[in-house]
Phi, psi and omega in degrees: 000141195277146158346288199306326195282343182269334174281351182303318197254003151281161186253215199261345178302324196262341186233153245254134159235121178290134181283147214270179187278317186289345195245025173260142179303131174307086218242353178278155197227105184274172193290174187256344173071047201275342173267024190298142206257158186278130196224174189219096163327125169225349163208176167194123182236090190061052239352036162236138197273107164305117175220117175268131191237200190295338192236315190202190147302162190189158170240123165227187164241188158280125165281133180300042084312329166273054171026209213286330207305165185266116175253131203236191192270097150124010190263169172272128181235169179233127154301062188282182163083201176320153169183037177277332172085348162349136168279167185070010201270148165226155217217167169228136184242121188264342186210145145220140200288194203267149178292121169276357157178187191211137188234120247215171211159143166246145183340282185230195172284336199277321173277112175302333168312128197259117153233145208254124200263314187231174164214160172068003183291177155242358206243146149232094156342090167273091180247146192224073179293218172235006182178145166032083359288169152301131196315168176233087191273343185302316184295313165320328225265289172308333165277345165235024110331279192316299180308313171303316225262300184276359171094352169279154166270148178249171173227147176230122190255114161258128169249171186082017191298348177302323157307319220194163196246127162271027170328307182268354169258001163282300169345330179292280218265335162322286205287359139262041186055011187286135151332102175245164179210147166240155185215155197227176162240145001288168207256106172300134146017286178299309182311293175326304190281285179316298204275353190255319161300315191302324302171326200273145201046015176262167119302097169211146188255118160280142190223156164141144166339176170278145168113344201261341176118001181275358154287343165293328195283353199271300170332298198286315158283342217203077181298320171308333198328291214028105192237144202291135185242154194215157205274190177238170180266100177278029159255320178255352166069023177236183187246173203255168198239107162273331161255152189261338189161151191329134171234146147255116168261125178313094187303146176292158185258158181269141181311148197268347166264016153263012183291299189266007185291091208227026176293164163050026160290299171207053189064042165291142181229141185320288246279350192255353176231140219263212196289129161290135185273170181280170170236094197301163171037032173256288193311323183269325157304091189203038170064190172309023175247029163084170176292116170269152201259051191129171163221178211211106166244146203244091175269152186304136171331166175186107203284025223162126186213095191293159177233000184313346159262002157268148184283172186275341182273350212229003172268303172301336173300334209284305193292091228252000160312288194292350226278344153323281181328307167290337167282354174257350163300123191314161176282146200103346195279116189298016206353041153188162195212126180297020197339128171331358198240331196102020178268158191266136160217180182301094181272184198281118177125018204256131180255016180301325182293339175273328171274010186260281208315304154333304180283353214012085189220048174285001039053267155318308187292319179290325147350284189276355170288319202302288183312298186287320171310325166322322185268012154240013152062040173266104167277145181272000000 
């Protein structure tokens, strides 16, 4: 009988098939980890996590279940393994629960990638200085874009007032109801005792350029932090990059008759603002360092802030100045036209340009052409 005659008369029965790595049926049943203990991200360092929990510090990793996803400075994580804070002890973050928010940026505008800088804040801290470096409104502009978008309330922290007058740049910013605080050097007593009420039971992220002063502010408030503080370049007028990455510092608690003190900030009145809400399961949570009255995260400088993940309509919600101005417009109207050159300019039918002139608010209208040609990968 020939070889071919002999595979002829087997079936499917006589030959062996190795099943492939991808086709063996899953038969493990991962844990649910329910006594896993509860933690609050405060660094991430080379993929290992600074995490705090009800008794103490701890270091972990990701466990390789949870794949690619990203864990950032402010998220709640749940813990197994060592979670003794022991030295040399590694913990594992096995979950992370779900985000009550994200506060989020892209590389540049052209990049679709969403990354995400904090998590879980409520506050977002905008320090902006009046001198050395020069104030940036633009930049001011994209941040609380950002901010609207995620869902934080901003404050905008003016510094250098010793240097420069803010006058024009609240002036900027008045008709949106924006929070403002001004700060001078040396930073008085009372000024300090105001940004420290503001500040107390929040989750809030300092944000603002190299250079502005937010490691000082960091310093003052949150004396243990001691965060490198660095110069500005007198040659190029920018600031030098002193933090390397996202910190959470626990704020010392504040005195109860500093808590509410937010009168006369920025023709704000106690009675127009409302309750600071608690932080569940954060605020109690702060190592050996006694109970905290807030955290306070501390971000890199940063010359750049992508919107490539806000949509164009929620970049127009944010100027919330022009939206008289935006409401006389046809429907459909992109309020920016692109030029061959790349400049943003006025498209046809858009009446923003005539009520910006009325309002003398050309100013604000070049803001926002600037941000939406940016979502059309014009940089501003």
């Amino acid at each position: 009988m020939s070889r071919r005659s002999g595979f002829s008369q087997l079936d499917e029965d006589d030959v062996r098939v190795r099943p492939g790595r991808g086709s063996r049926p899953r038969t493990r049943t991962r844990p649910a980890h329910s006594s896993a203990a509860l933690g609050f991200v405060t660094a991430v360092d080379r993929g290992r996590y600074g995490c705090v929990t009800a008794r103490q510090t701890v270091v972990a990793m990701k466990a390789r279940e949870l794949g690619r996803g990203s864990v950032v400075v402010g998220d709640r994580v749940a813990l197994a393994g060592d979670v003794s804070g022991s030295p040399g002890s590694l913990a594992r973050i096995v979950r992370v629960e779900p985000r009550t928010s994200a506060l989020r940026r892209s590389a540049d505008d052209t990049d679709p990638v969403e990354r995400i800088i904090v998590a879980n804040a409520d506050q977002l801290v905008i320090v902006c200085s009046l001198a050395s470096p020069a104030p940036r409104l633009r930049f001011v502009d994209r941040c609380l874009v950002a901010a609207y978008d995620a869902g934080l309330e901003p404050l905008l922290v003016l510094t250098k007032a010793d240097l420069a007058s803010s006058r024009s740049v609240r002036a900027v910013y008045a008709p949106l109801g924006l929070r403002m605080l001004t700060t001078r050097r040396p930073l008085p007593s009372q000024t300090l005792a105001r940004l420290r009420g503001l500040l107390a039971g929040r989750l809030s992220v300092l944000i603002g350029q190299s250079g502005v002063g937010k490691s000082t502010l960091v310093n003052l408030l949150v004396p243990d932090a001691v965060r490198a503080v660095g110069s500005v370049n007198p040659v190029t007028g920018r600031g030098r990059h002193t933090s390397s990455s996202a910190v959470a510092f626990p704020l010392p608690p504040v005195p109860r008759r500093h808590r509410r003190r937010v009168v006369d900030i920025s023709g704000v009145s106690d009675s127009d603002v409302p309750d600071i809400p608690d932080i569940p399961d954060i605020s109690g949570m702060s190592g050996t360092r006694g109970s905290a009255a807030g955290w306070l995260i501390d971000t890199p400088g940063l010359r750049g802030f992508g919107l490539g993940h806000v949509s164009t309509e929620r970049v127009i919600e944010a100027f919330g100045d022009l939206a008289e101005g935006v409401a006389d417009c046809p429907p459909g109207c992109p309020h920016v036209a692109i030029g061959p050159d790349g400049s943003a300019g006025a498209p046809e039918g858009c009446s923003l340009d005539e009520w910006a002139r009325e309002h003398h608010a050309e100013a604000r209208l070049d803001s926002l052409r600037r941000l939406l040609a940016s979502r059309e990968g014009t940089p501003d």
